[in-house]
C-alpha positions in Angstrom: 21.3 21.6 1.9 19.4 18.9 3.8 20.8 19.6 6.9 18.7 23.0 7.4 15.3 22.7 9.7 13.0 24.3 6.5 14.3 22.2 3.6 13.7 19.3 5.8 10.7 20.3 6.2 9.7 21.0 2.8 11.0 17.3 2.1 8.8 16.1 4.8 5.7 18.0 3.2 6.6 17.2 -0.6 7.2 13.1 1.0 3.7 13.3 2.4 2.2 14.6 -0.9 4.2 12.3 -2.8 2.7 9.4 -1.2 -0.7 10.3 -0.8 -0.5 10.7 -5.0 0.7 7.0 -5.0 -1.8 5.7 -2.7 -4.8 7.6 -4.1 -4.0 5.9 -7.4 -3.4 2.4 -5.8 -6.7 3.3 -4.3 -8.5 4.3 -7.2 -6.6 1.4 -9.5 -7.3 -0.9 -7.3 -11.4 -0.1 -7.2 -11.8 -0.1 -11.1 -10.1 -4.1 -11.0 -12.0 -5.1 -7.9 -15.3 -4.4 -10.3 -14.0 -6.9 -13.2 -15.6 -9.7 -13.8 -12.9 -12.4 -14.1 -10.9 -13.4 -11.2 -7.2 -12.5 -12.1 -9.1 -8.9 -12.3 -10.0 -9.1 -9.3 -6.8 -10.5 -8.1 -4.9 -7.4 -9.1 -7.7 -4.9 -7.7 -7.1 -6.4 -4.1 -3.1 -6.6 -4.6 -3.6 -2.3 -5.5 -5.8 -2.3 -2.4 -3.4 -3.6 -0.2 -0.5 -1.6 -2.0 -2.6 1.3 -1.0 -3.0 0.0 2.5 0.8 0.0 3.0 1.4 3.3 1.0 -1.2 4.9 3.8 0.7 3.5 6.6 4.1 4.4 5.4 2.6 8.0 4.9 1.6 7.7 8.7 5.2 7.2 9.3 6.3 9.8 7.6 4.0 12.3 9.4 4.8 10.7 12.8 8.4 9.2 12.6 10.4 12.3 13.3 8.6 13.6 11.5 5.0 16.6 11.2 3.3 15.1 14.7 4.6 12.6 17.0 1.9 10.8 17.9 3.6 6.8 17.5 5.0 4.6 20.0 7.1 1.8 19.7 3.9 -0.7 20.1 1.8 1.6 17.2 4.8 1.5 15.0 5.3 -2.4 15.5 1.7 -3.1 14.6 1.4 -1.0 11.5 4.6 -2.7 10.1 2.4 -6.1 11.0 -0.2 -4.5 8.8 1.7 -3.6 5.9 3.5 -7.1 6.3 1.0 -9.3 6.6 -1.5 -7.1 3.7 1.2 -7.7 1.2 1.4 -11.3 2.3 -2.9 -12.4 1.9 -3.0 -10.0 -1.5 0.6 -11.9 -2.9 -0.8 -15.3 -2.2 -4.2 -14.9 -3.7 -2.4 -12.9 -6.7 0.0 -16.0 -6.5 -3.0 -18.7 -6.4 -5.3 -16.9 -9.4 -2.6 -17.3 -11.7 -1.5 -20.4 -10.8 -5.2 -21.3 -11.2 -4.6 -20.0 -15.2 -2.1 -22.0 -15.4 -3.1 -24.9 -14.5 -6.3 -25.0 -15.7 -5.8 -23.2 -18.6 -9.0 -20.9 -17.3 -10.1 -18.7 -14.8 -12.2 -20.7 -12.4 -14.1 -19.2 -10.1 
């Protein structure tokens, strides 16, 4: 079923959409948090940013990894993995840090 050139393709397509869903609401998610006013708030707004940050990426791979266009090299594909690596490192240690912040101080400190 797989194996034929158009079903791939409609996987390819409905993989694209798929993602772009996700990422618009990690997107949007991640804007309403980034507005709160305490800091775990905006703790989890930046960990949806960068969620949407690798979502997009991964999309790009999608499109470009054997994929719709092939427009990645091995140095492009190397650096957007850095990205979505090192995003989801900074936004999990600042997640990481706010709460540990709550739980040590029994607050939210600025």
């Amino acid at each position: 079923m797989l194996e034929s050139c158009s079903a791939l393709i409609i996987w390819k397509f409905a993989t694209v959409a798929l993602g772009s869903a996700a990422v618009t609401m990690s997107t949007l998610l991640g804007i309403h948090f980034i507005r709160a006013t305490r800091p775990i708030g905006k703790a989890v707004g930046l960990m949806l940013i960068g969620e949407a940050v690798g979502g997009a990426i991964t999309i790009l791979f999608a499109i470009t990894t054997d994929g719709i266009v092939d427009i990645g090299t091995p140095v492009t594909s190397m650096v957007m993995r850095w990205v979505i690596f090192l995003t989801a490192m900074a936004t999990s240690a600042h997640l990481a840090y706010q709460t540990w912040k709550i739980e040590v101080y029994g607050d939210e400190r600025e």
